[in-house]
NUMI-377232 format. One record per residue (C-alpha): residue number from 1; x, y, z. Coordinates in steps of 0.5 Angstrom, whole numbers, plus 500, padded with zeros to 3 digits. Each point is the difference from the previous one (the first is absolute). Example, Ala and Ser with C-alpha at 12.3 -4.5 7.8 and 13.67 -1.06 7.14 Angstrom:
2
NODE, 1, 525, 491, 516 $
NODE, 2, 502, 507, 498 $
END
This chain:
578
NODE, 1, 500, 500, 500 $
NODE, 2, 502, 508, 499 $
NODE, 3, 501, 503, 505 $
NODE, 4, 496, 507, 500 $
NODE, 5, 506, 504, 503 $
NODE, 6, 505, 503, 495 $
NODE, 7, 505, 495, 498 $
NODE, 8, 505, 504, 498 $
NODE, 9, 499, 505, 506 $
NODE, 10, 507, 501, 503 $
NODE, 11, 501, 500, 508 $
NODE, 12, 508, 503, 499 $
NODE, 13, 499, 507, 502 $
NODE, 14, 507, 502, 496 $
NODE, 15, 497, 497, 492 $
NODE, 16, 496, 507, 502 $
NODE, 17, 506, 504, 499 $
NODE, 18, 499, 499, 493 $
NODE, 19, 496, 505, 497 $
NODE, 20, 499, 505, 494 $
NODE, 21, 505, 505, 500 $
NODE, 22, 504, 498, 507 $
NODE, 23, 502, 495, 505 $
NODE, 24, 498, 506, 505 $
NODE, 25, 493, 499, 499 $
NODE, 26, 498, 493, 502 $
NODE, 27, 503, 502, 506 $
NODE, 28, 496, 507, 502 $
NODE, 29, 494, 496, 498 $
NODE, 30, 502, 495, 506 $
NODE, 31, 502, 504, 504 $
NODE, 32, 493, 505, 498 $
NODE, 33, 496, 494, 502 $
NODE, 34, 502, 498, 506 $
NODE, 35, 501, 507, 502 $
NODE, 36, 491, 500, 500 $
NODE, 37, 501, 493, 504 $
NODE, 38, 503, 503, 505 $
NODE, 39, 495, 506, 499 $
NODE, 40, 494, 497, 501 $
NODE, 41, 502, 495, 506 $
NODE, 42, 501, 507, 504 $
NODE, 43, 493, 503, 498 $
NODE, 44, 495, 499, 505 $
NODE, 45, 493, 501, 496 $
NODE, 46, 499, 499, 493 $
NODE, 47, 498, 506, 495 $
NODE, 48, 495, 496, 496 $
NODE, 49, 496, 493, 501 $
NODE, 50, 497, 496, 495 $
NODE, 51, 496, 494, 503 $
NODE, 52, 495, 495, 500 $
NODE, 53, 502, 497, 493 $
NODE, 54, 504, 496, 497 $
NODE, 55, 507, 502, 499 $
NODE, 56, 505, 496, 495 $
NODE, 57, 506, 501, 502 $
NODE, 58, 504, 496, 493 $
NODE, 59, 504, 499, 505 $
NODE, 60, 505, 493, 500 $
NODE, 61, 495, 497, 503 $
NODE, 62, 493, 503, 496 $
NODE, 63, 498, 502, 508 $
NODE, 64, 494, 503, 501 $
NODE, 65, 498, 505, 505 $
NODE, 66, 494, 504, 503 $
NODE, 67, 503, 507, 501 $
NODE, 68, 507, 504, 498 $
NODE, 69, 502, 506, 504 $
NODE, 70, 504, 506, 496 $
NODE, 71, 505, 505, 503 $
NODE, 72, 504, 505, 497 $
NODE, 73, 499, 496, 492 $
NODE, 74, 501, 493, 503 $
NODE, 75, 497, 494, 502 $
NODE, 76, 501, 500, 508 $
NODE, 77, 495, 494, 501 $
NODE, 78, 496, 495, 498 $
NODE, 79, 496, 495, 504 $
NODE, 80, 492, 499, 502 $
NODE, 81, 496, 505, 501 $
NODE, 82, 501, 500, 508 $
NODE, 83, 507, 501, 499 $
NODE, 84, 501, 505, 496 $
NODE, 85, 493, 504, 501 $
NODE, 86, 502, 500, 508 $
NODE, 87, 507, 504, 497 $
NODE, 88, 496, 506, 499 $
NODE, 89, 499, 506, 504 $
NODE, 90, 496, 506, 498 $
NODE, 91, 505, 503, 495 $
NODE, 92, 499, 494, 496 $
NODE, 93, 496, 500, 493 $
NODE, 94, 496, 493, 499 $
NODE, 95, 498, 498, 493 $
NODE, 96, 494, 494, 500 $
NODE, 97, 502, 495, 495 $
NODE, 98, 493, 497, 501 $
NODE, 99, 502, 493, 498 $
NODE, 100, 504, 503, 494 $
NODE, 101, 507, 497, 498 $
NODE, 102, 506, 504, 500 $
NODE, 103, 506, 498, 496 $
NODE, 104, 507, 503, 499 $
NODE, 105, 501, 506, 495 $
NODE, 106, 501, 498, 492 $
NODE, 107, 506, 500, 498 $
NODE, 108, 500, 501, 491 $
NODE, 109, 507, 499, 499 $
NODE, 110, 500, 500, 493 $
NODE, 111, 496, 507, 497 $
NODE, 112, 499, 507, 497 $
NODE, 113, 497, 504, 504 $
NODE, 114, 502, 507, 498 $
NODE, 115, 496, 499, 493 $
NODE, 116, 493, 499, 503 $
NODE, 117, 500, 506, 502 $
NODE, 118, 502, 504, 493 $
NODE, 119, 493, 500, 498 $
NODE, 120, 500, 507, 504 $
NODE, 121, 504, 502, 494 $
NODE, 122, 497, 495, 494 $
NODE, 123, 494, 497, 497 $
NODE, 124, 499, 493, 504 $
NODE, 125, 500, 494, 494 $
NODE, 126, 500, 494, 506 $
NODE, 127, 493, 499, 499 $
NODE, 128, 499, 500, 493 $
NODE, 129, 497, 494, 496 $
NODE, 130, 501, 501, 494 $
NODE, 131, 506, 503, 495 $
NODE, 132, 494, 504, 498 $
NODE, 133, 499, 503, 507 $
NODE, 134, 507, 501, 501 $
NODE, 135, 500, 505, 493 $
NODE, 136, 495, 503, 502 $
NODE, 137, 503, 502, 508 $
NODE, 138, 506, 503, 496 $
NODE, 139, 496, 503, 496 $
NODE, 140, 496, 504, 504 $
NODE, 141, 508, 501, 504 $
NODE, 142, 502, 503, 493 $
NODE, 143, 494, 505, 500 $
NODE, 144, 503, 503, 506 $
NODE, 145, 506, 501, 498 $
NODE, 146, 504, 505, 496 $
NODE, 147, 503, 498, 493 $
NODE, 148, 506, 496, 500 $
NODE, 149, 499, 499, 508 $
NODE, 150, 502, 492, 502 $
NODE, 151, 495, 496, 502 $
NODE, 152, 502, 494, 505 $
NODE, 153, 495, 496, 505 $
NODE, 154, 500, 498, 507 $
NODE, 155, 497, 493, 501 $
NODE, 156, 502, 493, 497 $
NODE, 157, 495, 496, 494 $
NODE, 158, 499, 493, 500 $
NODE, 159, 500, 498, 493 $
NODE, 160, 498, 493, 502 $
NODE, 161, 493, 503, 503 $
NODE, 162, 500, 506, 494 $
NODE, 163, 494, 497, 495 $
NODE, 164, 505, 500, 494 $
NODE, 165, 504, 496, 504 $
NODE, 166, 507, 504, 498 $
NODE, 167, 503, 507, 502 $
NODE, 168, 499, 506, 495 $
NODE, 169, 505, 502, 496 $
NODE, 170, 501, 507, 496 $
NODE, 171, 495, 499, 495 $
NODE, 172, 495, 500, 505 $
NODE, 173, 502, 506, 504 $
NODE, 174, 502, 504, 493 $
NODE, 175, 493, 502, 498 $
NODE, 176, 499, 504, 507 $
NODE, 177, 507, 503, 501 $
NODE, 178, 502, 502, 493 $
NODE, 179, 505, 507, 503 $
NODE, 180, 500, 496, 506 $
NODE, 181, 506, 495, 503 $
NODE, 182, 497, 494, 504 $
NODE, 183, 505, 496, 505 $
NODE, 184, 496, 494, 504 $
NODE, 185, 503, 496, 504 $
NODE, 186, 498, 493, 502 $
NODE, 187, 505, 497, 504 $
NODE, 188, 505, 496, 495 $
NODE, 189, 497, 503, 495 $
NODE, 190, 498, 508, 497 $
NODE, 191, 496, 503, 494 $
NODE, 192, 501, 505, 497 $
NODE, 193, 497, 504, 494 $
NODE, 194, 503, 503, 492 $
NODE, 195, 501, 506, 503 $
NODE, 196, 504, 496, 506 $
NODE, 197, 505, 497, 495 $
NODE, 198, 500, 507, 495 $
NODE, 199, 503, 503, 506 $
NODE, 200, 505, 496, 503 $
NODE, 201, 502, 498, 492 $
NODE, 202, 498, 493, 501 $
NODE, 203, 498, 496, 494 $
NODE, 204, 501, 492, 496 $
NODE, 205, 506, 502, 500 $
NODE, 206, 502, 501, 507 $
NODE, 207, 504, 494, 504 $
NODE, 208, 497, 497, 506 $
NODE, 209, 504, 501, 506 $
NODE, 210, 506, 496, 504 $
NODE, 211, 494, 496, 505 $
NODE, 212, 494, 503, 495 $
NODE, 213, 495, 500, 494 $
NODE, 214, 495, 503, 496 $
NODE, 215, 496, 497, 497 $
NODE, 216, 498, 500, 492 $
NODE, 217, 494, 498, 497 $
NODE, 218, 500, 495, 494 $
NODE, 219, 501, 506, 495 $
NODE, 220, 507, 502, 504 $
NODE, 221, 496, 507, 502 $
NODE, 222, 501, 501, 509 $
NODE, 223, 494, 498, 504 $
NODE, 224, 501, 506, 504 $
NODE, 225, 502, 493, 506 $
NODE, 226, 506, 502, 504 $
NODE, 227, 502, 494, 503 $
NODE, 228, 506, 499, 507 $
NODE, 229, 505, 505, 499 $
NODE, 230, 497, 503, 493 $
NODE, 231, 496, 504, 505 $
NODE, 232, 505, 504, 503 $
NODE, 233, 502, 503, 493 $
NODE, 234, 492, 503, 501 $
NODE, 235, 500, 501, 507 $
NODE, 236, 505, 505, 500 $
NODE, 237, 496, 505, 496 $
NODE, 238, 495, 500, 504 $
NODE, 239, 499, 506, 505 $
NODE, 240, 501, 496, 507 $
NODE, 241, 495, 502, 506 $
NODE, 242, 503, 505, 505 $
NODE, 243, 502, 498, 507 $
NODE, 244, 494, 503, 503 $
NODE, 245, 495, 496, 496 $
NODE, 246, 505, 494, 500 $
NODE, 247, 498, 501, 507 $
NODE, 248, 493, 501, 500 $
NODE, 249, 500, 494, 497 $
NODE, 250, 503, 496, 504 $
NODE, 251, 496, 503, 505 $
NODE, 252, 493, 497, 497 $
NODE, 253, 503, 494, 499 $
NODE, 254, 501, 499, 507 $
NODE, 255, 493, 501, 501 $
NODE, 256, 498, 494, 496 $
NODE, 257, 505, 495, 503 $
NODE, 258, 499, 502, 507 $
NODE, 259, 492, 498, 498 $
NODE, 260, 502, 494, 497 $
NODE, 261, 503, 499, 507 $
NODE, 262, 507, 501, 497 $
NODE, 263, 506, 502, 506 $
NODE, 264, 506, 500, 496 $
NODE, 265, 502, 499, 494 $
NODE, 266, 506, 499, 495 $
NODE, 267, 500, 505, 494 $
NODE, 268, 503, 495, 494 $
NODE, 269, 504, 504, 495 $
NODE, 270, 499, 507, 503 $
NODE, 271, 503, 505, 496 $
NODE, 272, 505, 505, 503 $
NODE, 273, 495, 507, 499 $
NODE, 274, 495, 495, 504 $
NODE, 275, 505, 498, 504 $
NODE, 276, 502, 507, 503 $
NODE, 277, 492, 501, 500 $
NODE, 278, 500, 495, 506 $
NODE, 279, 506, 503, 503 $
NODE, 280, 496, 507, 500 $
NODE, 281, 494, 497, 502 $
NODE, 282, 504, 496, 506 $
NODE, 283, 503, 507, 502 $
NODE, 284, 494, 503, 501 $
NODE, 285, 497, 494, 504 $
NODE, 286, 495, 500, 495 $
NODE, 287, 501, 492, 499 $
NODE, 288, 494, 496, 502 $
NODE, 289, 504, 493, 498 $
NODE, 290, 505, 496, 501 $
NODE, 291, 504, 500, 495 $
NODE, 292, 505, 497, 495 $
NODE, 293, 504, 503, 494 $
NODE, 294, 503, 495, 495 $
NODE, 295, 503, 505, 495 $
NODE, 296, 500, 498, 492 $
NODE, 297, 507, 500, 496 $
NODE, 298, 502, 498, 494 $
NODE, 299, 505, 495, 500 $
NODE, 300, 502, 502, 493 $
NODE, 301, 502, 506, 500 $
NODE, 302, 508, 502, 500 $
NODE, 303, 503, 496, 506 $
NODE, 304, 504, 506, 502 $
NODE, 305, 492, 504, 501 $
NODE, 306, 497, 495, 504 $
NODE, 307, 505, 500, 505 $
NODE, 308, 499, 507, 501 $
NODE, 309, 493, 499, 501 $
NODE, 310, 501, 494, 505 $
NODE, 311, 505, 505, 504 $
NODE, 312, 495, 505, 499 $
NODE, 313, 494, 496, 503 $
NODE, 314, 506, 498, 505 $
NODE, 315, 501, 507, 503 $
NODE, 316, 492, 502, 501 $
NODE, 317, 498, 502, 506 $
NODE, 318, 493, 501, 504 $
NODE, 319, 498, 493, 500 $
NODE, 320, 496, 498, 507 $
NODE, 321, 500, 493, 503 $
NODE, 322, 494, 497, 499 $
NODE, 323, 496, 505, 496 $
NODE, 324, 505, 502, 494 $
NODE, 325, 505, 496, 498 $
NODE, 326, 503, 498, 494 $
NODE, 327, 500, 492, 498 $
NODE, 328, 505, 500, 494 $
NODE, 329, 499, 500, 492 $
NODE, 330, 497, 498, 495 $
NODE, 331, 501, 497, 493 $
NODE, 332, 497, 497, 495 $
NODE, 333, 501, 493, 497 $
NODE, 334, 494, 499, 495 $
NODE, 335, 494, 503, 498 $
NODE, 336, 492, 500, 503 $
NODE, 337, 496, 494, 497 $
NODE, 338, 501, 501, 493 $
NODE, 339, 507, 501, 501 $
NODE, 340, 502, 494, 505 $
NODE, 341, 508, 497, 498 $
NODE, 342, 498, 493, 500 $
NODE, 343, 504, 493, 497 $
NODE, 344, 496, 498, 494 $
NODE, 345, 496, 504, 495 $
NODE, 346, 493, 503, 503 $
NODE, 347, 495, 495, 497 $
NODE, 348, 496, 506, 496 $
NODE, 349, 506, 503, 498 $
NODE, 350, 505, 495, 497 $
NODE, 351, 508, 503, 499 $
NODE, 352, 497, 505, 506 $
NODE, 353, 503, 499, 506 $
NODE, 354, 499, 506, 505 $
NODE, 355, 504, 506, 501 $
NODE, 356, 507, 501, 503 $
NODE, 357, 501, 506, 505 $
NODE, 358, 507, 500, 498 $
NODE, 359, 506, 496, 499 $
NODE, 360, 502, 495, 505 $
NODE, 361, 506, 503, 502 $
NODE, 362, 496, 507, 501 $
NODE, 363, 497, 496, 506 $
NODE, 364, 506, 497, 503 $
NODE, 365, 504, 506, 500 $
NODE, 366, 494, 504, 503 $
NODE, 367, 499, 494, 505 $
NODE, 368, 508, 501, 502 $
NODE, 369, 500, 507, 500 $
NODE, 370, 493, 500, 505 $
NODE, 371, 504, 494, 504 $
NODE, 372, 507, 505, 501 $
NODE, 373, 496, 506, 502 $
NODE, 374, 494, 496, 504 $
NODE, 375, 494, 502, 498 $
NODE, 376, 495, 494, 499 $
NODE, 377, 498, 498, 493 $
NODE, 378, 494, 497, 497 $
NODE, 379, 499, 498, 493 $
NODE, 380, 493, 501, 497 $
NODE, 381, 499, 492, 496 $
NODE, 382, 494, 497, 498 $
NODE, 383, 503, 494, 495 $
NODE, 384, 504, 494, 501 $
NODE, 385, 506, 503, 495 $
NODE, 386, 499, 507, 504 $
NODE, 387, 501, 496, 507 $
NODE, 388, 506, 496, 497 $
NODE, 389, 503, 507, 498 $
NODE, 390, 500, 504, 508 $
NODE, 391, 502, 493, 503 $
NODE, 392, 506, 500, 496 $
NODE, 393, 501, 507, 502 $
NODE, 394, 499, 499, 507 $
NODE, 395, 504, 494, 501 $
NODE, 396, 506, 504, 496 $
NODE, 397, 499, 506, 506 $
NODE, 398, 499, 494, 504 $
NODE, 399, 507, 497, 499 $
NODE, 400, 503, 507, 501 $
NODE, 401, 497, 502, 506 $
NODE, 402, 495, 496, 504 $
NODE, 403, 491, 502, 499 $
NODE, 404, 498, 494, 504 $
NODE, 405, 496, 505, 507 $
NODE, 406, 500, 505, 495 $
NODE, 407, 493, 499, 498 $
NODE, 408, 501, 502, 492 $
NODE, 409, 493, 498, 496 $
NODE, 410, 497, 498, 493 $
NODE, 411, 494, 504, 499 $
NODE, 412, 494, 495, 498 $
NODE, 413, 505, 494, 497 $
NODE, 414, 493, 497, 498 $
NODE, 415, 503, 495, 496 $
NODE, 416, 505, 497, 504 $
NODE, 417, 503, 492, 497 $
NODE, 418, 502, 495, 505 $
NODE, 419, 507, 501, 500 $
NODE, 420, 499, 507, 502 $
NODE, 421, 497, 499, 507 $
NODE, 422, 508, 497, 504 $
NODE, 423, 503, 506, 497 $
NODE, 424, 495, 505, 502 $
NODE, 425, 501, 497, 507 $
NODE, 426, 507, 499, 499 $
NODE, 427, 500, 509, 500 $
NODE, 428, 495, 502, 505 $
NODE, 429, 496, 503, 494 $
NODE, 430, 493, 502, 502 $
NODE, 431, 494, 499, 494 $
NODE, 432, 496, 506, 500 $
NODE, 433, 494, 497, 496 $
NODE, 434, 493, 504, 499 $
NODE, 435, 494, 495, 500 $
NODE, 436, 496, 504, 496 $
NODE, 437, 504, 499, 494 $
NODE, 438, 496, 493, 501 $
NODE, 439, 494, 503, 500 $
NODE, 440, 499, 504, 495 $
NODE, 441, 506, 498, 495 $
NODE, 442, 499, 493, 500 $
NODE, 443, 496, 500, 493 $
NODE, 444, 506, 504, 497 $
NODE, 445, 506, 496, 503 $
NODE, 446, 496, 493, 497 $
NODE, 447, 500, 504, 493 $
NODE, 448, 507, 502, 500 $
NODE, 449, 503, 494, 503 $
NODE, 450, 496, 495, 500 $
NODE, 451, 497, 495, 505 $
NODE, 452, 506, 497, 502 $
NODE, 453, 504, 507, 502 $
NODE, 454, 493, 503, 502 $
NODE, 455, 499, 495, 506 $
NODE, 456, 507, 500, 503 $
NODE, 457, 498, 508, 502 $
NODE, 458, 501, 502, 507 $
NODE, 459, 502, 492, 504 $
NODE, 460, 499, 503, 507 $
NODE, 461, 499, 493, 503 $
NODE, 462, 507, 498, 496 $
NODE, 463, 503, 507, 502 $
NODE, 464, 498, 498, 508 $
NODE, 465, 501, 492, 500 $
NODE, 466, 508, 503, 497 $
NODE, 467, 501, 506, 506 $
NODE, 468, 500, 505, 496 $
NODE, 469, 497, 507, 503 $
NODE, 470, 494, 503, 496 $
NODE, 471, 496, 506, 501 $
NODE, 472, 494, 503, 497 $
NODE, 473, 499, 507, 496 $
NODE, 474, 495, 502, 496 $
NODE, 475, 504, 503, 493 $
NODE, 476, 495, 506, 502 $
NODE, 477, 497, 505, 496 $
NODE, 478, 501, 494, 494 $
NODE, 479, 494, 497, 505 $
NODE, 480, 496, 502, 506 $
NODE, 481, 504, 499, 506 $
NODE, 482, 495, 496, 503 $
NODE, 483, 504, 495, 504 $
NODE, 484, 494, 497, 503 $
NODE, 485, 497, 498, 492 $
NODE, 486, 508, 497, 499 $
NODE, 487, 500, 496, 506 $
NODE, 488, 494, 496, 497 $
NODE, 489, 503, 500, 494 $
NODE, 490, 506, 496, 504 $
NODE, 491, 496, 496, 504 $
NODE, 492, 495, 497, 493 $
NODE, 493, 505, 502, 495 $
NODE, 494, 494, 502, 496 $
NODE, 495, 501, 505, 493 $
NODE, 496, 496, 504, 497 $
NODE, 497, 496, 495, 497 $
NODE, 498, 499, 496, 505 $
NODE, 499, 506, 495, 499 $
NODE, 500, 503, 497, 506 $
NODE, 501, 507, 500, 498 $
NODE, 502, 504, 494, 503 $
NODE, 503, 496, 500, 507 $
NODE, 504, 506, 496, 503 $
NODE, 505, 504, 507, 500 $
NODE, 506, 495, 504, 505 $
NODE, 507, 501, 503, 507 $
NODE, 508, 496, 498, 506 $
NODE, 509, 497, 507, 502 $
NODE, 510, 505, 501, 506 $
NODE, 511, 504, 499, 494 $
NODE, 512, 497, 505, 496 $
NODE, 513, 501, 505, 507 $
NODE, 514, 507, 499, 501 $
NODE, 515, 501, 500, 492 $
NODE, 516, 498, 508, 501 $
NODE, 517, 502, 501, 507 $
NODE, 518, 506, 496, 504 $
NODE, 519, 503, 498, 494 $
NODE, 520, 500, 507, 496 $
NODE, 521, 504, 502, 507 $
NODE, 522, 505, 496, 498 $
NODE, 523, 502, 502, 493 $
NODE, 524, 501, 507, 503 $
NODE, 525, 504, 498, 506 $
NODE, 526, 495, 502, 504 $
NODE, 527, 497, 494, 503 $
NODE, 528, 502, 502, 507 $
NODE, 529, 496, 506, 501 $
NODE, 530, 494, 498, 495 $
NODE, 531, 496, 495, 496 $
NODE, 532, 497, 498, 506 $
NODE, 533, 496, 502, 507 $
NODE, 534, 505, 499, 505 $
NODE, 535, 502, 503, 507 $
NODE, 536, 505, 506, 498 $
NODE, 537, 499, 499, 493 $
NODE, 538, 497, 507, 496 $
NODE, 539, 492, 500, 501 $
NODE, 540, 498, 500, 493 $
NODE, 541, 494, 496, 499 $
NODE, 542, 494, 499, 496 $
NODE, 543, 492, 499, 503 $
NODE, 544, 496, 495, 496 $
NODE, 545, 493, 498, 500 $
NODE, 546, 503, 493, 501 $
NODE, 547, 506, 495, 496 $
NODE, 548, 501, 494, 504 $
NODE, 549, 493, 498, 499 $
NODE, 550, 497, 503, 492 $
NODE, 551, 498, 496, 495 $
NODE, 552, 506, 498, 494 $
NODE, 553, 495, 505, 496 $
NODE, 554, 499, 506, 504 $
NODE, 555, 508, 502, 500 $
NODE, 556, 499, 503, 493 $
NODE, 557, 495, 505, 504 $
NODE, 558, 504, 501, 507 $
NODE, 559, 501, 507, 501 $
NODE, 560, 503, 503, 507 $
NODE, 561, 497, 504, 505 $
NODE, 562, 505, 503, 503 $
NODE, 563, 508, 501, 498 $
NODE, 564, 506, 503, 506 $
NODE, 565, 507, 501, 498 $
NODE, 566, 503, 501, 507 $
NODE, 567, 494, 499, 503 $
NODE, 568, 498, 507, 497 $
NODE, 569, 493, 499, 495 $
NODE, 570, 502, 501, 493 $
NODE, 571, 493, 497, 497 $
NODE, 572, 493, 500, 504 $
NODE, 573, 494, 498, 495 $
NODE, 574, 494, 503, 502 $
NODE, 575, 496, 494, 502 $
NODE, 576, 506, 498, 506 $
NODE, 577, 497, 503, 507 $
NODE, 578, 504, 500, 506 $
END
């Protein structure tokens, strides 16, 4: 039998000096939690008491208790309801659970929150139906805008769910934005319109990238689909978002997350504009959620300018244990699902095998480099020939200079072979996979890969039986970030349309709790003071109407009731009285 507890969670206090930028970090992050420790032992009463519930600690154990007692943004007791309630004094605050559950605070350790919040700024294309909708927003956008003005979107489509079935291309867009340049994004994936390519110079005659494409029709003609790196050559044409409406949209962005009962969150592939945006925001002591910045390189650029940014990321200041820190960087080995590097020709593709990030010593020079310099690395790779590419780079770094305790990571790694499984634990390499990618592009997987492929996506079971640390995330703003739906995903291994995909690979649903909590902790080095509810770990918590006793059917419709980060409510929904 699996044991629920993590099976790679670490009990040696030094593999935490390994950490994203210094060694230094790992041990203020202990010294931090025991120092609440010792706090909380000192403090006669309690602030807060929650009680009268059931309060599921994901503790190693999964105990269960009745009440938890808050001081000072930490947990300072859990027990029955004599226990704790017999702790308060006139000062203290009670909150009525009422037979409620309360959980730990969600961990989204793969995300994009600064996005969700751009459509402040640009017209919203996350609930279009159609490609005909889509025009028809960036139309309307275009009426609003001076001539020659670039219109961009915030909020990602779902080809899959589009009635076309397909991403839009420049002969769409080109009828309604004739003086205008178009730039849509949609994760590995950007459209833009004629007067886009008119402007930057781009025609049939134009090369792809190192690490990029675009793509060409059967006549030869650009079909205004810009793949991978190919997308930079655009993106920095467009005018980008000042700091203060970068800001406002991580703000806006952190109030849906706070009420999907998200408390911390690892922003994957951050930007460094964004990057500054967070450090302005932690500031001003304006973050409302843990966070942490994993920022985007590119591994094929001059090694001599590559070290110059990693020594950059090195010297920069204002990071704050436990509500800012900087995870490490990232790069990317493939492209999204059309574009995954495998093995074999993609069964409707033949001769077609997805696309490369770069070439294979790029990633090896940028994995040693990142390894010299301590600063943890994770690698985007969703093909079994991608995942190949980053464990050869990483074994490479490996024999220079040891990773194992460093928790690098391979982001999704859905396609995994068998052999990939002792050299992924050999590493210490943690797998940063996204469910809602079985769900929602099931249908796409089988018809670019095949069933064969299709059906190796996402072997948590394998993953767990082999030691080796998962932790859930959501690729928000691709999907929603509901990690309550995605753990119903986990647990039926359900897609889109209803297929049960290999039922052997589900969690349990203490699993599926632990992949978006304790475990989450983990892949940040933060195990010890978050991830679960425990005595002088941070009090951040969610209230639910119940978890341990839903039916399978009604996570997809679980919401929170209530969300604190350090015991401080950052979500109450109307309907919660106490």
């Amino acid at each position: 039998m699996l044991i629920l507890t993590h099976p790679f969670q670490s009990t040696d206090l030094t593999r935490l000096t390994y950490c994203s930028i210094t060694r230094l970090r790992g041990l203020i992050l202990i010294l931090w939690a025991l120092a609440g420790c010792s706090q909380s032992s000192k403090t006669l009463s309690p602030e807060l008491i929650i009680h009268s519930g059931d309060i599921l600690s994901v503790n190693q154990s999964f105990d269960r208790y009745q009440s938890i007692a808050i001081s000072d943004g930490r947990i300072l007791e859990l027990g029955t309801n004599q226990e704790i309630l017999s702790l308060a004094d006139d000062t203290t605050k009670l909150i009525d659970l009422k037979g409620a559950t309360v959980i730990p605070g969600l961990i989204d350790s793969h995300s994009h929150p600064e996005n969700y919040g751009l459509f402040l700024f640009r017209p919203d294309l996350s609930k279009a139906k159609s490609v005909e909708e889509i025009v028809q927003i960036i139309a309307k956008k275009v009426n609003q805008s001076p001539s020659g003005a670039w219109v961009t979107n915030s909020g990602f489509w779902n080809e899959t769910k589009l009635k076309e079935n397909r991403n839009p291309t420049r002969f769409d867009l080109d009828p309604v934005s004739p003086e205008n340049p178009v730039f849509l994004r949609r994760g590995h994936l950007a459209v833009i319109n004629s007067k886009a390519l008119e402007i930057l110079g781009m025609n049939h005659t134009t090369p792809d990238p190192e690490g990029g494409s675009l793509e060409r029709g059967p006549d030869g003609r650009l079909t205004g689909r810009l793949y991978e790196r190919a997308i930079d050559l655009a993106r920095e044409a467009v005018p980008e978002l000042t700091e203060e409406e970068l800001m406002s949209s991580i703000r806006k962005s952190y109030e849906g997350l706070a009420a999907a009962g998200i408390t911390s969150v690892r922003s994957a592939a951050t930007p460094h504009s964004v990057m500054r945006a967070f450090l302005k925001l932690q500031e001003n002591s304006e973050l409302t959620l843990r966070t942490s910045i994993t920022v985007r390189i590119n591994p094929n650029q001059a090694e001599a300018d590559l070290e110059r940014e990693l020594k950059e990321l090195k010297s920069i200041s204002g990071w704050q244990p436990s509500m800012l820190n900087l995870w490490g960087v990232k790069m990317t080995a493939d492209g999204g699902s059309d574009l995954a590097f495998l093995r074999e020709d993609y069964a409707n593709r033949p001769g077609f095998r997805g696309q490369l990030g770069g070439p294979p010593e790029n990633f090896s020079r940028a994995a040693r480099l990142c390894n010299s310099y301590d600063i943890r690395l994770a690698i985007h790779a969703l093909g079994d020939a991608a995942i190949d590419m980053v464990l050869d780079a990483y074994e490479e770094a490996h024999r220079e200079n040891s990773i194992s305790g460093k928790r690098w990571s391979i982001e999704h790694g859905y396609l995994l072979q068998p052999e990939h499984f002792p050299r992924i634990k050999n590493l210490g390499l943690i797998i940063h996979p996204q469910t809602w990618h079985l769900y929602n592009l099931r249908r796409n997987f089988l018809e670019n890969y095949g069933s064969n492929y299709a059906n190796m996506s996402h072997p948590y079971r394998t993953l767990l039986e082999h030691n080796i640390p998962i932790a859930g995330g959501t690729d928000w703003i691709l999907e929603p970030s509901d990690q309550f739906f995605y753990m119903w995903v986990s647990m039926t291994r359900k897609s889109l349309d209803g297929e049960v995909v290999d039922v052997s690979q589900s969690l349990t649903r203490e699993e599926a709790l632990r992949f978006h909590t304790s475990w989450a902790a983990y892949s940040t080095f933060e195990e010890k003071i978050k991830g679960s509810l425990e005595k002088g770990k941070l009090a951040d918590l969610v209230i639910l109407p119940d978890y341990m006793n839903l039916e399978e059917e009604e996570f997809r419709n679980l919401r929170p009731l209530l969300t604190m980060v350090g015991g401080k409510i950052v979500y109450q929904s109307e309907g919660f009285i106490f």
